[in-house]
PDB file of N, H, CA, C and O in Angstrom:
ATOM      1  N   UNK A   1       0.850  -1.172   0.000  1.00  0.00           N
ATOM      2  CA  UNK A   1       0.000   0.000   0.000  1.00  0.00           C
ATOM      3  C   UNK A   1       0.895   1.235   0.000  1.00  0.00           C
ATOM      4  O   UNK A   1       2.117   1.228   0.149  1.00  0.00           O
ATOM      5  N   UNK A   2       0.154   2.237  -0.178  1.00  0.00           N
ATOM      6  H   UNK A   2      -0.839   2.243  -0.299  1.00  0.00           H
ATOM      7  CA  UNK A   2       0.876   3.478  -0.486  1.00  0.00           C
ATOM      8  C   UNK A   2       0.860   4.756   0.641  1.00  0.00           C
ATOM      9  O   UNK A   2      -0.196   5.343   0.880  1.00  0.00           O
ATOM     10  N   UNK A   3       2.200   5.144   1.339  1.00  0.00           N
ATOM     11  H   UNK A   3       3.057   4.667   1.144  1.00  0.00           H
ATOM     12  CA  UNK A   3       2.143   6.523   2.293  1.00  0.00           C
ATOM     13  C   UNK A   3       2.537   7.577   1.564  1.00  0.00           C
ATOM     14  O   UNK A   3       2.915   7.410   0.404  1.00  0.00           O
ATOM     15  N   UNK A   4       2.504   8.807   2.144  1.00  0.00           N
ATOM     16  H   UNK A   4       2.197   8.943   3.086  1.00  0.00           H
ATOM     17  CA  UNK A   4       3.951   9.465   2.179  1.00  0.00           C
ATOM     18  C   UNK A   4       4.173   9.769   3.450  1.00  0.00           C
ATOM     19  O   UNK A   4       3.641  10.105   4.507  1.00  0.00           O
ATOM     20  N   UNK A   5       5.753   9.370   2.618  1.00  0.00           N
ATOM     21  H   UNK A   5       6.186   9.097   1.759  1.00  0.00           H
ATOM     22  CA  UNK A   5       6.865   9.578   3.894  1.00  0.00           C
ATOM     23  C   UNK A   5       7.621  11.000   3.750  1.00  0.00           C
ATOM     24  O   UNK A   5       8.066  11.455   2.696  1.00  0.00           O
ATOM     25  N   UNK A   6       7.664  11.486   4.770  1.00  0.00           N
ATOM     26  H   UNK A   6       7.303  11.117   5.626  1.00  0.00           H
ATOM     27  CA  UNK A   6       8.289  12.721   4.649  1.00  0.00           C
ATOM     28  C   UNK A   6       8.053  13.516   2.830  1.00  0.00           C
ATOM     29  O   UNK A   6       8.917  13.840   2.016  1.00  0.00           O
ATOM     30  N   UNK A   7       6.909  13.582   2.766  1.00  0.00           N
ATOM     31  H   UNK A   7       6.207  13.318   3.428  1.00  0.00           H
ATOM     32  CA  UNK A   7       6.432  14.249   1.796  1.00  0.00           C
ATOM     33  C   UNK A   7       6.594  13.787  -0.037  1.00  0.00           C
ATOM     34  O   UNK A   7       6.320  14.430  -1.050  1.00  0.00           O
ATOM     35  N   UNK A   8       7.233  12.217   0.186  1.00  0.00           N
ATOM     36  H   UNK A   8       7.456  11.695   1.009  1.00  0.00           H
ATOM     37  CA  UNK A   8       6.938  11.645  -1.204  1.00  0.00           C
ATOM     38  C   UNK A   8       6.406  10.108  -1.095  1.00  0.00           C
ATOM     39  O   UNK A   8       6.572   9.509  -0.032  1.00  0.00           O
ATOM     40  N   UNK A   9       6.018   9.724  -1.763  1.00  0.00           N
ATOM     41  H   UNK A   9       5.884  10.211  -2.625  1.00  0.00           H
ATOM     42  CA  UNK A   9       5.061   8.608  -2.194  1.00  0.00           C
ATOM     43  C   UNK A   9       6.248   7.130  -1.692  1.00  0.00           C
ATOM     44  O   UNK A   9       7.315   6.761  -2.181  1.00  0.00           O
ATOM     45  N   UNK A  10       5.382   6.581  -0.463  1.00  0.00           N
ATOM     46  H   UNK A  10       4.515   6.881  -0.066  1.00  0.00           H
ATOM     47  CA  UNK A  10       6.329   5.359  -0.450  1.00  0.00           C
ATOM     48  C   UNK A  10       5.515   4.309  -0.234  1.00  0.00           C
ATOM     49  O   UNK A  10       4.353   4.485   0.132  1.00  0.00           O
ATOM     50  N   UNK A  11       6.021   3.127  -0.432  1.00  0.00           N
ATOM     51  H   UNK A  11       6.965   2.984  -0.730  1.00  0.00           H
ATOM     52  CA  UNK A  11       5.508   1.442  -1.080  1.00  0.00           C
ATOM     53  C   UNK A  11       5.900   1.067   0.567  1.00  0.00           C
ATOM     54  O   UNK A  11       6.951   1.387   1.122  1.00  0.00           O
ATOM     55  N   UNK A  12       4.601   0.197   1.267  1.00  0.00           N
ATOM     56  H   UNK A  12       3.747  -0.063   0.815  1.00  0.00           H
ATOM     57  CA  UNK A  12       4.993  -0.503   2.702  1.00  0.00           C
ATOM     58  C   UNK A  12       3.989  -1.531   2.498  1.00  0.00           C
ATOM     59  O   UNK A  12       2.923  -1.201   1.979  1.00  0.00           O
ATOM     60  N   UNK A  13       4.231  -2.947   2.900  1.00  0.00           N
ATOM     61  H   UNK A  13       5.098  -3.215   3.322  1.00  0.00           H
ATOM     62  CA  UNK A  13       3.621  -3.626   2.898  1.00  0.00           C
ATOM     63  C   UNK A  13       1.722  -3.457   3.823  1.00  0.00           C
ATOM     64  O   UNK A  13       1.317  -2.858   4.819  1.00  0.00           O
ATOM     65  N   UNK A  14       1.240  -4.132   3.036  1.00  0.00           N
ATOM     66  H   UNK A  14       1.569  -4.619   2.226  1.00  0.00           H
ATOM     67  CA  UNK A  14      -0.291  -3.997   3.496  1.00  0.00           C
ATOM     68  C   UNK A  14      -0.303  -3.788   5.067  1.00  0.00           C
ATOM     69  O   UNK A  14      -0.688  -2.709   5.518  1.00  0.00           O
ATOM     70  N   UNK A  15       0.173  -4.951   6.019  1.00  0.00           N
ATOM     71  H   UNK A  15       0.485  -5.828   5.652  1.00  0.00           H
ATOM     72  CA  UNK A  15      -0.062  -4.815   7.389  1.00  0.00           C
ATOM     73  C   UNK A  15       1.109  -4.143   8.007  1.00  0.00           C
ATOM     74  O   UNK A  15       2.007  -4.751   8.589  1.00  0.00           O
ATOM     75  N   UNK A  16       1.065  -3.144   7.884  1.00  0.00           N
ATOM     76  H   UNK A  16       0.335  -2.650   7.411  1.00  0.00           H
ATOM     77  CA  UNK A  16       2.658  -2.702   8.444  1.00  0.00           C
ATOM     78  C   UNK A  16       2.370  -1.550   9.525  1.00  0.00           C
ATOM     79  O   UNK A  16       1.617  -0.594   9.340  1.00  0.00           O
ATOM     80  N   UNK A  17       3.274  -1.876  10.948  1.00  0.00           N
ATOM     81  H   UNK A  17       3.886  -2.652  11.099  1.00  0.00           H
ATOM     82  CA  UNK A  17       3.401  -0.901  11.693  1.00  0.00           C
ATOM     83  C   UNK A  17       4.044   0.184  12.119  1.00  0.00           C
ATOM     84  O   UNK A  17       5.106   0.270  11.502  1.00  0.00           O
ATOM     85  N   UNK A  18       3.907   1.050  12.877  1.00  0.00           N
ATOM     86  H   UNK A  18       3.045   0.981  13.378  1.00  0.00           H
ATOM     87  CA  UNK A  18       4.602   1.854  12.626  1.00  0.00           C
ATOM     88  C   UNK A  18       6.183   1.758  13.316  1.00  0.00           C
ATOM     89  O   UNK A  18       6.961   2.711  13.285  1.00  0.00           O
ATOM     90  N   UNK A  19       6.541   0.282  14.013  1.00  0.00           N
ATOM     91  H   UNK A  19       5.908  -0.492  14.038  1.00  0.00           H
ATOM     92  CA  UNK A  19       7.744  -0.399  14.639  1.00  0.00           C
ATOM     93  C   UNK A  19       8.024  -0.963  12.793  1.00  0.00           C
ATOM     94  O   UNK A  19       9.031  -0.697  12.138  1.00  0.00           O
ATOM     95  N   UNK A  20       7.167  -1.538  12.445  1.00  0.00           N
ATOM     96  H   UNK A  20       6.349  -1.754  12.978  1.00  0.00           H
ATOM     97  CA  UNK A  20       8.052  -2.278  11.293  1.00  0.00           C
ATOM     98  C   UNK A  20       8.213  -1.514   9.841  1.00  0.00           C
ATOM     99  O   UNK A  20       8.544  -2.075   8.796  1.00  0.00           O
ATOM    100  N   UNK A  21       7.872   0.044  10.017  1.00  0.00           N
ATOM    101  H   UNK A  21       7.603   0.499  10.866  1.00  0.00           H
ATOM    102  CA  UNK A  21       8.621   1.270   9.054  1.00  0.00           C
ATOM    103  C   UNK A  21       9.785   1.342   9.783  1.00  0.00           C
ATOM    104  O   UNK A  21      10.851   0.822   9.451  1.00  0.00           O
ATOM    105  N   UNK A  22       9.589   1.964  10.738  1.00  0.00           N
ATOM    106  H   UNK A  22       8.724   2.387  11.007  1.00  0.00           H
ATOM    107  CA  UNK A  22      10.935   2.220  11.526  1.00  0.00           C
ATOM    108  C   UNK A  22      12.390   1.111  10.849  1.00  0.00           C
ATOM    109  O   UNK A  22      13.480   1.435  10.379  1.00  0.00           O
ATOM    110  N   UNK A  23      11.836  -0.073  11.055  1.00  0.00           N
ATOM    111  H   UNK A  23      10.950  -0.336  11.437  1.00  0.00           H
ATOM    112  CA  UNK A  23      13.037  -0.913  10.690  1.00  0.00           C
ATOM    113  C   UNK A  23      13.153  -0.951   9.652  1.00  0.00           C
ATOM    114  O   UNK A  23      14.308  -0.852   9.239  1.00  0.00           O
ATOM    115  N   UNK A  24      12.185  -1.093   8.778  1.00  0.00           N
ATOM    116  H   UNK A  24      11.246  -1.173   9.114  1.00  0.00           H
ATOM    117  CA  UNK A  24      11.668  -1.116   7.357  1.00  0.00           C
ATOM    118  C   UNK A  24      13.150  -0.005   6.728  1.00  0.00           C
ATOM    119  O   UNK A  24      13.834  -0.579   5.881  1.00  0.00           O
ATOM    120  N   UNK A  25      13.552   1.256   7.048  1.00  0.00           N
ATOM    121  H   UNK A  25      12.996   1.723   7.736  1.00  0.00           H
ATOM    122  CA  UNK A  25      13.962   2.331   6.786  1.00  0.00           C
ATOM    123  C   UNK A  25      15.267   2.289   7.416  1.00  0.00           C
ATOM    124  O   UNK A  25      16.130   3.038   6.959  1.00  0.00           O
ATOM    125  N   UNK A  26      15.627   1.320   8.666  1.00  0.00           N
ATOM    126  H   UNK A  26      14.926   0.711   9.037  1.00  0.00           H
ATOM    127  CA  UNK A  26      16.753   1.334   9.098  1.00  0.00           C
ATOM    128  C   UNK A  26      17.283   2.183  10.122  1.00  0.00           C
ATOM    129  O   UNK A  26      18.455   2.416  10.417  1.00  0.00           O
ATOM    130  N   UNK A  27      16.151   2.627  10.638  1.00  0.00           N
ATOM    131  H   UNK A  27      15.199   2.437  10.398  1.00  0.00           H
ATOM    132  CA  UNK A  27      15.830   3.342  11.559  1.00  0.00           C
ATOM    133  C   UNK A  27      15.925   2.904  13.226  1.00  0.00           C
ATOM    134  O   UNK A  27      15.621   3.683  14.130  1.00  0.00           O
ATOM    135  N   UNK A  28      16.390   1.551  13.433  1.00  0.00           N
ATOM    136  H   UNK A  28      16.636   0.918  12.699  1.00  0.00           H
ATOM    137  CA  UNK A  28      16.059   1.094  14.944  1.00  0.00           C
ATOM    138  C   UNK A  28      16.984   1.297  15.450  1.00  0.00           C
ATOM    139  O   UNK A  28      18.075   1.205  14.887  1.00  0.00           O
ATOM    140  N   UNK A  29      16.805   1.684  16.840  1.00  0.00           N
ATOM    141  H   UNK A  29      15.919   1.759  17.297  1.00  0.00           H
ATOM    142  CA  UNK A  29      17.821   2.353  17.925  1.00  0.00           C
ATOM    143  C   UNK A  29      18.237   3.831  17.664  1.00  0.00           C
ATOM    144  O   UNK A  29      19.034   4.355  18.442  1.00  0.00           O
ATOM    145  N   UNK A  30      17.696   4.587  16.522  1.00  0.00           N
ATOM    146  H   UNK A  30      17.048   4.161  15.890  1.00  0.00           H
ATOM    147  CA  UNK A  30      17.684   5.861  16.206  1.00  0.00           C
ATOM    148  C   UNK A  30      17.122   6.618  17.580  1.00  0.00           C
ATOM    149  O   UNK A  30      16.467   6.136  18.504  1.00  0.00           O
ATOM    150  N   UNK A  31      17.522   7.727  17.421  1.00  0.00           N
ATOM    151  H   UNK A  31      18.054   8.119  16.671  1.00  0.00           H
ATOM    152  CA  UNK A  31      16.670   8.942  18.308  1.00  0.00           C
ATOM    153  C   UNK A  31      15.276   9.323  16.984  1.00  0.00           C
ATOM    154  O   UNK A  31      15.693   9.624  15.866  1.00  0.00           O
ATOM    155  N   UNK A  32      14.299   9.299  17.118  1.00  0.00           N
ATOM    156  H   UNK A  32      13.960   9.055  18.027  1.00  0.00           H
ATOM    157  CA  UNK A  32      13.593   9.201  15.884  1.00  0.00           C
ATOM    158  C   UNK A  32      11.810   9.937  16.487  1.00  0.00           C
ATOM    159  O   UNK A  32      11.161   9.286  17.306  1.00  0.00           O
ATOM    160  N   UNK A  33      11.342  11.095  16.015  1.00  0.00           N
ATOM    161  H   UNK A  33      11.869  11.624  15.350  1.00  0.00           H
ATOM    162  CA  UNK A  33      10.160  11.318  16.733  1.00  0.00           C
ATOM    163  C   UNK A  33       9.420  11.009  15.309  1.00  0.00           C
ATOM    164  O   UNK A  33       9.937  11.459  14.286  1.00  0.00           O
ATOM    165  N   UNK A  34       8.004  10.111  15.219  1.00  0.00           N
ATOM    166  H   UNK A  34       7.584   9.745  16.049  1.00  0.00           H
ATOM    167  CA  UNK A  34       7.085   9.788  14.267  1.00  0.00           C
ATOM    168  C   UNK A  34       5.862  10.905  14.147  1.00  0.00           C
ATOM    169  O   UNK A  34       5.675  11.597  15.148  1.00  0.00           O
ATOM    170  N   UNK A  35       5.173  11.086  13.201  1.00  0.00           N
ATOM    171  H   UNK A  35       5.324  10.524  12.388  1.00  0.00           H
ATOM    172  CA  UNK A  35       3.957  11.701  13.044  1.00  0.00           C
ATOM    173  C   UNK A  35       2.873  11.246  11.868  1.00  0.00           C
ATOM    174  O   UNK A  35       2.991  11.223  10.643  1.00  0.00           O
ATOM    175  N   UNK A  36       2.103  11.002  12.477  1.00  0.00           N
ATOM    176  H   UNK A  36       2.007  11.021  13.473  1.00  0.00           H
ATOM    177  CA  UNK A  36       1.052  10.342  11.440  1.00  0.00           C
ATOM    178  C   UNK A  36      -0.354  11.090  11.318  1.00  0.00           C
ATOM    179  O   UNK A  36      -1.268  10.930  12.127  1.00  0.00           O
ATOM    180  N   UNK A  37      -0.400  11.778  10.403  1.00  0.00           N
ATOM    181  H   UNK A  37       0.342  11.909   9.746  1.00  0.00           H
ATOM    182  CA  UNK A  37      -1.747  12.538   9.945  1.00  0.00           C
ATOM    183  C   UNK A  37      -1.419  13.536  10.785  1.00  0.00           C
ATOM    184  O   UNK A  37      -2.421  13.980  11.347  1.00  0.00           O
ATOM    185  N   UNK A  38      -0.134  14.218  11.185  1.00  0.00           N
ATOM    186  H   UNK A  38       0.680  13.857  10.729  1.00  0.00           H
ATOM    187  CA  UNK A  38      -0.519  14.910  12.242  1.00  0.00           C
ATOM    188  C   UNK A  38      -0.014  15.113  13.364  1.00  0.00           C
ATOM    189  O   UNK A  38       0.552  16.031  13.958  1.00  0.00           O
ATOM    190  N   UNK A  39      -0.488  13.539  13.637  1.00  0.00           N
ATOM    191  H   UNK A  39      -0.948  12.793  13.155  1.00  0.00           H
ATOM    192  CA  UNK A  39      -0.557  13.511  15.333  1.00  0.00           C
ATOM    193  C   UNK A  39       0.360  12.144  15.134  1.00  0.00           C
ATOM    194  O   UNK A  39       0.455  11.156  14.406  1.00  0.00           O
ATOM    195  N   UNK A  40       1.327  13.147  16.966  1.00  0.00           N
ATOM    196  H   UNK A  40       1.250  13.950  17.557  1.00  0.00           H
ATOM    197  CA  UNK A  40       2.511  12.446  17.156  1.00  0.00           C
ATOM    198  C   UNK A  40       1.933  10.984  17.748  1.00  0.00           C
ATOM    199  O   UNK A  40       0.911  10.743  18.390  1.00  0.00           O
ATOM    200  N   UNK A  41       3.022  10.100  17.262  1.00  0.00           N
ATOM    201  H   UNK A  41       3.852  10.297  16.741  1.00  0.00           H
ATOM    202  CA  UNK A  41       2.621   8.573  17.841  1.00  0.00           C
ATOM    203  C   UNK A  41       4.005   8.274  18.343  1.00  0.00           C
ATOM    204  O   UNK A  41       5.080   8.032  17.792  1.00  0.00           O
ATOM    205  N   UNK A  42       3.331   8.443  20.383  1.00  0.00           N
ATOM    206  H   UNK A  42       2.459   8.640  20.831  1.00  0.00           H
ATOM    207  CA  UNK A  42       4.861   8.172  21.085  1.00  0.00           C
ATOM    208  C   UNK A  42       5.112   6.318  20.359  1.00  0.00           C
ATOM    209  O   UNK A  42       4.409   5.517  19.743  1.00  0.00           O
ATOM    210  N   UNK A  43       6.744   6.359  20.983  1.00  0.00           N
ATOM    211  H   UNK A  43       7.316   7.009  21.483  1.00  0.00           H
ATOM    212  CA  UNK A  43       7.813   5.188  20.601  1.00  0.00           C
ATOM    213  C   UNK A  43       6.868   4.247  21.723  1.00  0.00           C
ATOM    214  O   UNK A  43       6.444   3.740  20.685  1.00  0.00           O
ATOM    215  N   UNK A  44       6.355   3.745  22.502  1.00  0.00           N
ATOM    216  H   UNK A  44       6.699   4.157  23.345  1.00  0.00           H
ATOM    217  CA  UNK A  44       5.977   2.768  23.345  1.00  0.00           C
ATOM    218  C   UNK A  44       4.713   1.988  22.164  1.00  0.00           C
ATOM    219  O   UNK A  44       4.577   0.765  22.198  1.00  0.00           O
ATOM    220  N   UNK A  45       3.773   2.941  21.070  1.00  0.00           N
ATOM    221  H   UNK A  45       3.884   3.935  21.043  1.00  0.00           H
ATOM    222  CA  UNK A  45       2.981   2.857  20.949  1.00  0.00           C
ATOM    223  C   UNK A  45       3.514   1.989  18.821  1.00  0.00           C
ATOM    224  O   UNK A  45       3.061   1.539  17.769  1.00  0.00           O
ATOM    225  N   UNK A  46       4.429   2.253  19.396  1.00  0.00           N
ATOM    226  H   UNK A  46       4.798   2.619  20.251  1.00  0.00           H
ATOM    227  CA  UNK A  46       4.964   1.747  17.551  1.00  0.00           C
ATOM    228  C   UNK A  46       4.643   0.522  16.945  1.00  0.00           C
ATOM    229  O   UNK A  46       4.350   0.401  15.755  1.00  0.00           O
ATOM    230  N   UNK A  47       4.721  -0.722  18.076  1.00  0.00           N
ATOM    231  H   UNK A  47       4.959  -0.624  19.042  1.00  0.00           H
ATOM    232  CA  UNK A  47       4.715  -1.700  17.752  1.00  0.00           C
ATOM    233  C   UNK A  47       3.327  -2.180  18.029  1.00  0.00           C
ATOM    234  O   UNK A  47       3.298  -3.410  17.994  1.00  0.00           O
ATOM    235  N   UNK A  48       2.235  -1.671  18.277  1.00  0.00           N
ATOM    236  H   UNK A  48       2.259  -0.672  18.305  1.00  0.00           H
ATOM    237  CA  UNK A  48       0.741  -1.965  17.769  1.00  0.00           C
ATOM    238  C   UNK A  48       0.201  -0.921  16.944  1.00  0.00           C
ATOM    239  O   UNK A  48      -1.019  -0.830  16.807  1.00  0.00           O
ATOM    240  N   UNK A  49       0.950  -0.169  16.410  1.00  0.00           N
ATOM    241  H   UNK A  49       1.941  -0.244  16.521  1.00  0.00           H
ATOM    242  CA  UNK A  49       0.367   1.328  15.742  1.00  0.00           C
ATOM    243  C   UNK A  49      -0.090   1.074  14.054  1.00  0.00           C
ATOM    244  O   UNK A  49       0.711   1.537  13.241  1.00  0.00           O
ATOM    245  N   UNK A  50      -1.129   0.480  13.581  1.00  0.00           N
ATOM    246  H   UNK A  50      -1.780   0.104  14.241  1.00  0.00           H
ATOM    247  CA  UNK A  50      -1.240   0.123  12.505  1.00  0.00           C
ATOM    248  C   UNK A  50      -1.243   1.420  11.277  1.00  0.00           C
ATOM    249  O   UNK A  50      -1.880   2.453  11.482  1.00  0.00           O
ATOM    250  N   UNK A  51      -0.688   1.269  10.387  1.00  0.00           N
ATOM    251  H   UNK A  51      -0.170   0.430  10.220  1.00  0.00           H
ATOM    252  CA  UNK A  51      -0.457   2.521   9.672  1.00  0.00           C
ATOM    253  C   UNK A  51      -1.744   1.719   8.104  1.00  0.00           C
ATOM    254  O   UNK A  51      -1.968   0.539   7.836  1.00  0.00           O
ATOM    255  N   UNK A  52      -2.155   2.700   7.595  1.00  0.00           N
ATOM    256  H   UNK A  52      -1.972   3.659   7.812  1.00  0.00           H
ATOM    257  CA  UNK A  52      -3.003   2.448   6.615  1.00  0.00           C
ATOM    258  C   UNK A  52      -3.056   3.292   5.344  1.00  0.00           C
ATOM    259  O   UNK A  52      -2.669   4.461   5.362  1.00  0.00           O
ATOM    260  N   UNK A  53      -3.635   2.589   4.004  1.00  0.00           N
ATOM    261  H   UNK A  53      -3.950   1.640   3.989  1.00  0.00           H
ATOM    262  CA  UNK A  53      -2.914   3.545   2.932  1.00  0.00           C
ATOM    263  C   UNK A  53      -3.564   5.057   3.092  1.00  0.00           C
ATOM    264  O   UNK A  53      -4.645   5.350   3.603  1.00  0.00           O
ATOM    265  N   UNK A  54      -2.498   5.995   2.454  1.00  0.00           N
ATOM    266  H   UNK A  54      -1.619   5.757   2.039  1.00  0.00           H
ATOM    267  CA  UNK A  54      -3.099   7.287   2.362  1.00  0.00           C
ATOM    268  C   UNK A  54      -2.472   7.873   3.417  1.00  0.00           C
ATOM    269  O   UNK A  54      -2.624   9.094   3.403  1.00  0.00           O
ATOM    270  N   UNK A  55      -1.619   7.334   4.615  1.00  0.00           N
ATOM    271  H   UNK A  55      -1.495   6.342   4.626  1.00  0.00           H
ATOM    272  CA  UNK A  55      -1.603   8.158   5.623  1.00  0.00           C
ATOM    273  C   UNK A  55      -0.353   8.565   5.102  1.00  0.00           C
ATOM    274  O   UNK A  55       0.435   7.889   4.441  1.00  0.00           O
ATOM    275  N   UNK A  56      -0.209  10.268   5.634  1.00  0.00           N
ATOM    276  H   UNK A  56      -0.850  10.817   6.171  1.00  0.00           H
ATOM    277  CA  UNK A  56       0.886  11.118   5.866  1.00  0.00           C
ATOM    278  C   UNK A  56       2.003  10.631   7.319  1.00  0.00           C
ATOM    279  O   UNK A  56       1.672  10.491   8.497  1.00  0.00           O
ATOM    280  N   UNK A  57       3.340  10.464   6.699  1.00  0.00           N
ATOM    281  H   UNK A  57       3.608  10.578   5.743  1.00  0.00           H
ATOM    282  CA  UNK A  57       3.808   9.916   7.459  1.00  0.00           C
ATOM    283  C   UNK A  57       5.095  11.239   7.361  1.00  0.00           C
ATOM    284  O   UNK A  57       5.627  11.694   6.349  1.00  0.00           O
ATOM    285  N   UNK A  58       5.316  11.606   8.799  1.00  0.00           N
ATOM    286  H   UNK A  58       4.884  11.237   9.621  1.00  0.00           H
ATOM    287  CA  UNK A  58       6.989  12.536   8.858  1.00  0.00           C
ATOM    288  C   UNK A  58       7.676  11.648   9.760  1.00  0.00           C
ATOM    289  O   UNK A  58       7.144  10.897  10.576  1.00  0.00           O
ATOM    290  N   UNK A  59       9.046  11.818   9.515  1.00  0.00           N
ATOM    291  H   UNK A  59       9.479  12.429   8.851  1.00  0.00           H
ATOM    292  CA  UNK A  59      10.017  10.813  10.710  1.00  0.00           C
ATOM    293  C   UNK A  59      11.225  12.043  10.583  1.00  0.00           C
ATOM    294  O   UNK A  59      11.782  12.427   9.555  1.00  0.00           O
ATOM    295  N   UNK A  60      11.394  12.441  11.760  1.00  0.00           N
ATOM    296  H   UNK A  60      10.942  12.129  12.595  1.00  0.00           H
ATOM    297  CA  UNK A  60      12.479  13.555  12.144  1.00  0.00           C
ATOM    298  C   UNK A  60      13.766  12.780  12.872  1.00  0.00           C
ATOM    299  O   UNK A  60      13.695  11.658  13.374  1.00  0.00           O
ATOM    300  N   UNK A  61      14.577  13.351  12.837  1.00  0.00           N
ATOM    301  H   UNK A  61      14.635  14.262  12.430  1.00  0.00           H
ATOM    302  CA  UNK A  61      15.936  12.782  13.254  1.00  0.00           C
ATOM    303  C   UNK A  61      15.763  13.611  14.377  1.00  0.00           C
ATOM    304  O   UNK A  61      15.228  14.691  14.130  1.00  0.00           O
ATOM    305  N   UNK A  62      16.211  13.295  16.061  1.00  0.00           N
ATOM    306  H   UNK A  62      16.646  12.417  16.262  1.00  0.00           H
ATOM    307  CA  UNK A  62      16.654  14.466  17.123  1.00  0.00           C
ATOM    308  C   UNK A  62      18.278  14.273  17.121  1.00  0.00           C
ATOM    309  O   UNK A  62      19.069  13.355  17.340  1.00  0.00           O
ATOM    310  N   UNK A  63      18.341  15.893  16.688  1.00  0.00           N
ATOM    311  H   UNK A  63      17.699  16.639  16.510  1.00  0.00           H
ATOM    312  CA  UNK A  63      19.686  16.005  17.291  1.00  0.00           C
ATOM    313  C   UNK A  63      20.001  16.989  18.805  1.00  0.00           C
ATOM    314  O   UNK A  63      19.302  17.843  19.350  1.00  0.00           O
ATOM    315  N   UNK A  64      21.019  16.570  19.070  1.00  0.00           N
ATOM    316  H   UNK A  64      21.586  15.876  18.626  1.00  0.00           H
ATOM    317  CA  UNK A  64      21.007  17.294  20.364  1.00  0.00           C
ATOM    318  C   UNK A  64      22.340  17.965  19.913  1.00  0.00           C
ATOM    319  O   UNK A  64      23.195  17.851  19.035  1.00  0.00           O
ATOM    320  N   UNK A  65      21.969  18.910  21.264  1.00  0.00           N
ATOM    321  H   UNK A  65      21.274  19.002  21.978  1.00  0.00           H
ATOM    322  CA  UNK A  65      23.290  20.157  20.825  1.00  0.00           C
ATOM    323  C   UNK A  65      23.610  20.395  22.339  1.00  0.00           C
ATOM    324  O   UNK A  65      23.436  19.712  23.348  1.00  0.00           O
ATOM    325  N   UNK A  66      24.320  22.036  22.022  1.00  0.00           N
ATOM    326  H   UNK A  66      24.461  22.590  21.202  1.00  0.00           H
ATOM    327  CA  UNK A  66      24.427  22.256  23.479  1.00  0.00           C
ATOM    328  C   UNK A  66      25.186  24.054  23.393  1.00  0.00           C
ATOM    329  O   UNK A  66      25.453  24.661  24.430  1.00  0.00           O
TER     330      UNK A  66
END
C-alpha cells in the first residue's frame, strides 16, 4: 500500500506498523520522533500502531546540541 513519507510517495507492505517502518527504513535504535496525519505517535505505541494507505507519514531525526 501506499504513504507518504516525509512528503513523497512510499511502497509498505499492506499490514505494516509503525515499529516495522521504523526498521523497514533502518531506523532502529535511532533517536527518531514519528507523526502520522498529524498527530505524534509516542515510541511505546509503535509496535501496535497500525499505519493504513493514504496516511501522511513525517520521521524527524533528534539532534542534540548544546
Amino acid at each position: 500500500m501506499k504513504i507518504v513519507l516525509n512528503g513523497e510517495n512510499h511502497e509498505i507492505p499492506e499490514t505494516c506498523t509503525a515499529a516495522a517502518l521504523v526498521e523497514q527504513l533502518q531506523l532502529g535504535g535511532k533517536r527518531i520522533a514519528m507523526e502520522v496525519n498529524m498527530e505524534i505517535v509516542p515510541r511505546s505505541e509503535y509496535a501496535s500502531y497500525p499505519l493504513n494507505a493514504g496516511d501522511r507519514v513525517e520521521i524527524v531525526h533528534a539532534i542534540g546540541g548544546g
